[in-house]
C-alpha positions as semicolon CSV with decimal commas, in nm:
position;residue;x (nm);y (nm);z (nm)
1;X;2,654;-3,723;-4,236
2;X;2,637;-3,667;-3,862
3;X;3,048;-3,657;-3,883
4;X;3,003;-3,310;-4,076
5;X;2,854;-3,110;-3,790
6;X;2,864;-3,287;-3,433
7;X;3,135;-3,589;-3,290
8;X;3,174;-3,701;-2,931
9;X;2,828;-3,864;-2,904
10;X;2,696;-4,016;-2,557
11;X;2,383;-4,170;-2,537
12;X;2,196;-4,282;-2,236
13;X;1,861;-4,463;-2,164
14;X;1,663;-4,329;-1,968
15;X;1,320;-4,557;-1,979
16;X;1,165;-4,770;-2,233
17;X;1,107;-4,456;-2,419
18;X;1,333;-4,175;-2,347
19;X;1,676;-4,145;-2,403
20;X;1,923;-3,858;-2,383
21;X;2,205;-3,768;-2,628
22;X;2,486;-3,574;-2,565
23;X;2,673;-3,436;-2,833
24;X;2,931;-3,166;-2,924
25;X;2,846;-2,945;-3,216
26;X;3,104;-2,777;-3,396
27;X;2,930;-2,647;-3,707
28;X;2,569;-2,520;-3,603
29;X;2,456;-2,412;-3,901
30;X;2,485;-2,774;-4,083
31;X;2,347;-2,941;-3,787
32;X;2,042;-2,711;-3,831
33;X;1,996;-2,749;-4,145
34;X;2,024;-3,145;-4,120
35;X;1,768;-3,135;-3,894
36;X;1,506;-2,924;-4,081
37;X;1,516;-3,182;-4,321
38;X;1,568;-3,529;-4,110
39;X;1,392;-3,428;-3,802
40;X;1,030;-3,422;-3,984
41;X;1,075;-3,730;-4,134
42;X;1,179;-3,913;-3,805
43;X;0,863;-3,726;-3,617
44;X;0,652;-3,880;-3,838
45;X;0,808;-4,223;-3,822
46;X;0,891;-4,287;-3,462
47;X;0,707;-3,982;-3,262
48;X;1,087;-3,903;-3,186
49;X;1,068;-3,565;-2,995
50;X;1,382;-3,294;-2,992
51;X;1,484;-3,035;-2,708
52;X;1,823;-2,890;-2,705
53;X;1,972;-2,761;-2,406
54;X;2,321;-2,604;-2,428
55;X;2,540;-2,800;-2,090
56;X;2,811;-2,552;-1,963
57;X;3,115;-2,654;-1,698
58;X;3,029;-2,521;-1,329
59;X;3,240;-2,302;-1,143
């Protein structure tokens, strides 16, 4: 599903309970609406927590 809307995927570990993903999105809308309905579910299930922050080059 994830295929539809982001690719390039990095994840790294921060602690025993953080980790950061880095992703490039390429359809916005479809990765919002996947997450209105998956995000919810995984709050409930794991405490998972999401902030997005949008990484641009420097320069």
């Amino acid at each position: 599903m994830r295929s539809k809307f982001i690719k390039n995927d990095v994840v790294g570990k921060v602690n025993d309970h953080t980790a950061v993903i880095k992703t490039t999105i390429f359809d916005q809308e479809a990765m919002k609406s996947a997450m209105a309905i998956r995000m919810p579910e995984l709050v409930e299930q794991m405490g998972i927590e999401n902030e997005m922050y949008v990484l641009t080059p420097a320069g």
